[in-house]
N, C-alpha and C positions, 0 to 999 in steps of 0.2 A: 568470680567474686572478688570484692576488692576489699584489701583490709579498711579497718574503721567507716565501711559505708555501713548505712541503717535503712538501708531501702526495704521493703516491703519486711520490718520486723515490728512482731507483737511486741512493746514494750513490757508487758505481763511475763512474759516466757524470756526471761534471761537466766541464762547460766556460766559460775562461778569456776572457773578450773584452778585446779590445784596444784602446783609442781610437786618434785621431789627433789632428791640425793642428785646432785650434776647445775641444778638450777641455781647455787648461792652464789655472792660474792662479795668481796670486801666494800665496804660504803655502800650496802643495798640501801636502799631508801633513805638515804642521809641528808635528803633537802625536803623528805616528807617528815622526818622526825623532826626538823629545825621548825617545817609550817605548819604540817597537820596536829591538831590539837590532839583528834582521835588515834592517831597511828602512833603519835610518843606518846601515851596513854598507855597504849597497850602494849610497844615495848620496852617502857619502864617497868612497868609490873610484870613481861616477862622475865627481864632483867633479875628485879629484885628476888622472884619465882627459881632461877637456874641457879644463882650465887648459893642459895643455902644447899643444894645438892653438889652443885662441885666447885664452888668460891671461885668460878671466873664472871666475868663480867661481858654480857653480851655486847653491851651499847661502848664499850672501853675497846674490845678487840674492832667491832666494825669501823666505828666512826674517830676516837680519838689515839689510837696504838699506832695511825701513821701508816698504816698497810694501803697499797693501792691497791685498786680494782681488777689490774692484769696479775698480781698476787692468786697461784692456788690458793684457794681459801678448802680447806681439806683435812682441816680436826675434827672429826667426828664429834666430839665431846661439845664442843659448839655449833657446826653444822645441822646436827641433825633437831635440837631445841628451835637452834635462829630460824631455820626454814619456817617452822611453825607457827613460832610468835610473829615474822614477817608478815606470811599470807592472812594470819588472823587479825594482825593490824590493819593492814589494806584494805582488804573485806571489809572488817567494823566500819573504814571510813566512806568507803561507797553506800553501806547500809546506812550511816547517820546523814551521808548525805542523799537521802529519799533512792537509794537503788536499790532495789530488795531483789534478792535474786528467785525466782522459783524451783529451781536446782543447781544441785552441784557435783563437778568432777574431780575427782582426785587422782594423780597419777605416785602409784607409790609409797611415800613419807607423805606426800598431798593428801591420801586418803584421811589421812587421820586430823589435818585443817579443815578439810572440805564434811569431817564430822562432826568439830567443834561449832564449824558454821552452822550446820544442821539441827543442833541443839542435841545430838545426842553422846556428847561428851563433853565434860567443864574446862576451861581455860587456864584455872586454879588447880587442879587434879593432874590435866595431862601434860604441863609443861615440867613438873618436877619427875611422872613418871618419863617422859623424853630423855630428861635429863639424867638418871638413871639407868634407864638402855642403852644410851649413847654410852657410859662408862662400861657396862658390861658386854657390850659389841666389841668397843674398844681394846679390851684387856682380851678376848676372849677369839675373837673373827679371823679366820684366817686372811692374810694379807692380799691383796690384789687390788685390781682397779675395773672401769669399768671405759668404752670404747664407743662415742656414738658415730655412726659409718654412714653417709651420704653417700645411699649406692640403694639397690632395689635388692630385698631380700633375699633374694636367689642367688645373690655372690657368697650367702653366709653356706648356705647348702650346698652350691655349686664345689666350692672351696674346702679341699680336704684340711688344710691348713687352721681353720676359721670352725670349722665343725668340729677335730678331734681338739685345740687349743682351746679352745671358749664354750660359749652358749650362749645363745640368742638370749639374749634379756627381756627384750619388748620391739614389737614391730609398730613405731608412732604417726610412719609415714611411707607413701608407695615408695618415692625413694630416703629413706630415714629410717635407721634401726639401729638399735644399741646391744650391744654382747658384754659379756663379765669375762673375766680373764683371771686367774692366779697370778701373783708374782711372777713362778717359775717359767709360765710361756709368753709371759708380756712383752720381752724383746722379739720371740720367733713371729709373734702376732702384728707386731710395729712390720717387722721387716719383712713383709708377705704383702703389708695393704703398700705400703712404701713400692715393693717388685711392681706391683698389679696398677700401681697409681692410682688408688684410691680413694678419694677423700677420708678424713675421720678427725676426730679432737676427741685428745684423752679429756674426760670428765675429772672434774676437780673430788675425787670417789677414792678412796684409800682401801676400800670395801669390794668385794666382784658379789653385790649383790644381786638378787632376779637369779640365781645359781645354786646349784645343790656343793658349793663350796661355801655356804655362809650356813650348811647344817651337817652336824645337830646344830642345834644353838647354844650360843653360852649359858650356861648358869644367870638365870634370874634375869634376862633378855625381854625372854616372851612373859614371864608374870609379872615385866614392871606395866604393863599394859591392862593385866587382868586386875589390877587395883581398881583401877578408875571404873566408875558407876555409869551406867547405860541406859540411854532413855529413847522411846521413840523417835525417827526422827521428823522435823517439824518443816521438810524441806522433801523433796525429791533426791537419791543420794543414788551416784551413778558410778560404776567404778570401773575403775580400769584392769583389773585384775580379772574380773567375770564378765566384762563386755557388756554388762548389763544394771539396771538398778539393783538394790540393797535395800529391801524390804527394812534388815532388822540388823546393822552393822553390829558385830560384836569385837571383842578382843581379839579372837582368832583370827577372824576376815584381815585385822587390819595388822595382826603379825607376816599369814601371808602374804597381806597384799606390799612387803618388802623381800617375798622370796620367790613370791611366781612369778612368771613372766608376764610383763606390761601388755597388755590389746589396746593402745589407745588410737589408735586407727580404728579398729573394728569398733569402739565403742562410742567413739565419734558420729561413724555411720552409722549405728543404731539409733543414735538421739534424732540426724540429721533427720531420719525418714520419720518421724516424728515430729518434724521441724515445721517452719523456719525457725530460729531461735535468734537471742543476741550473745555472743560468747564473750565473756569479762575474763583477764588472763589475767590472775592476782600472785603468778609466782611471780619470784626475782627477777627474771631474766628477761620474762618475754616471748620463750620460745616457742609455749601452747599455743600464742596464737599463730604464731607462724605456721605448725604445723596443725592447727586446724583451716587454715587456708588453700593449705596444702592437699588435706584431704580430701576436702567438699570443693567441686566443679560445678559450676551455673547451679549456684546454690545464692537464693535470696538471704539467708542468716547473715548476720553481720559479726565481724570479730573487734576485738578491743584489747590493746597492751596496754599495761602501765611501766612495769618493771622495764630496763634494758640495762644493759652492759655502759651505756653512755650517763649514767644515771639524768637528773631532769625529769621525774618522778612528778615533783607538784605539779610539774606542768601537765604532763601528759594524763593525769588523774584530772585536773581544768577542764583538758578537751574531751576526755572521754565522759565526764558529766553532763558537760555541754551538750554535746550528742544525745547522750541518753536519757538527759531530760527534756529535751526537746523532742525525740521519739515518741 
């Protein structure tokens, strides 16, 4: 399967994925917020949405505080907001421009964009409670990071090192999977994949989420989420957390779905054998689609980035149109 082909795909059947915690960066989208009418729309009024909850400025630290892109971008307190109002800006502007998705994936902090898409959570509700739990995670979470390892899962189990230091966080790819770490054993953990020759890149995560180090939870974490009002959702809603659809997303679901371990490999191939589909990657980076290219072999569905590390955003949202509506 090759990336951005549309061969033998239902134009009807596309789906939206969602990143998470590891996918931000400084200048995400900052030549679609200059062109897209729809995407600085909506993170303007994200914007103006976080400033009353903790007076920083999203669109001030992205685009004009001068941060480059190879910059950890890794404040929680704005990470975890921006992810949000990023992929819902993007989304809106694929949907305004005639892409309607018929479902969606969330991987993470994704699940909870990929439910505002879904209509069963508001835009106006869950950016301040975001902004909120990012303060009290903040103050409250024990410190660590978190570790994505370019290697087949069996080195995390094989490795006494990697199994008594960590925990698998999520298996995204046969060979791709990410582990949470503590502070305390994040050097023994570097200097084990470093012996073994390893690939891996620490994630810009100040967090060892997907980990039974990020509980209990802090005080008023999990109930900034349980504000926000809940509605059917008006989409197909696929998670990555349960490998499976989400009948009736709640507050809970999508508290765990930042403390259980990620299936998004396995939940990939439950959609695919349901497939062919088209897969729109609306996180920052780009990376879902990669690794759903990764996962599906002589598979007809077709994948699509917008976001990358290179930004050039308006353009690649151009061609991925183009495609799509010519589909």
């Amino acid at each position: 399967m090759s990336k951005d082909s549309s061969r033998g795909v239902d134009p009807r059947e596309i789906v939206f994925l969602f990143g998470g915690q590891g996918s931000q960066l400084y200048r995400m989208g900052e030549d679609l917020y200059r062109q897209n009418p729809t995407f600085r729309h909506w993170m303007e009024r994200g914007d103006a949405l976080i400033r009353r909850i903790t007076g920083r400025s999203l669109i001030h630290e992205l685009y004009e505080a001068g941060h480059r892109p190879s910059e950890p971008f890794d404040d929680l307190e704005l990470t975890h907001p921006a992810i949000f109002v990023y992929e819902y800006a993007l989304a809106s502007a694929l949907i305004d421009a005639g892409i309607q998705p018929t479902s969606v994936l969330g991987v993470s902090l994704g699940e909870v964009a990929a439910c505002a898409i879904a209509g069963v959570i508001a835009f106006d509700e869950t950016v301040p409670a975001l902004g909120q739990q990012a303060l009290e995670l903040k103050r409250g979470c024990r410190a660590g990071g978190m570790i994505a390892i370019i290697a087949e899962p069996r080195t995390f189990t094989d490795s006494p090192v990697l199994s008594r230091r960590s925990v698998l966080a999520g298996v995204l790819g046969p060979t791709h999977y990410v582990i949470a770490v503590p502070d305390m054993w994040m050097a023994d953990v570097e200097a084990h994949l470093l012996a073994r020759e390893i690939l891996y890149s620490i994630l810009p995560v100040r967090q060892p989420f997907h980990s039974s180090w990020v509980e209990p939870p802090p005080p008023g974490a999990e109930a900034a989420l349980a504000r926000i009002r809940f509605a059917p959702p008006r989409l197909k809603v696929f998670s990555s957390r349960t490998a499976g659809m989400v009948l009736n997303p709640t507050a809970a679901h999508l508290w765990r779905a930042a403390l259980d371990p990620m299936h998004f490999r396995n939940t990939v191939l439950e959609l695919e054998a349901q497939g062919p589909f088209c897969f729109v990657d609306v996180s920052p980076s780009g990376t879902l689609a990669n690794l759903v290219s990764a996962n599906l072999v002589d598979s007809t569905s077709s994948v699509h980035a917008i976001g990358s590390p290179f930004g050039r955003e308006a353009m690649a949202l151009e061609r991925v149109l183009v495609k799509l509506q010519a589909a």
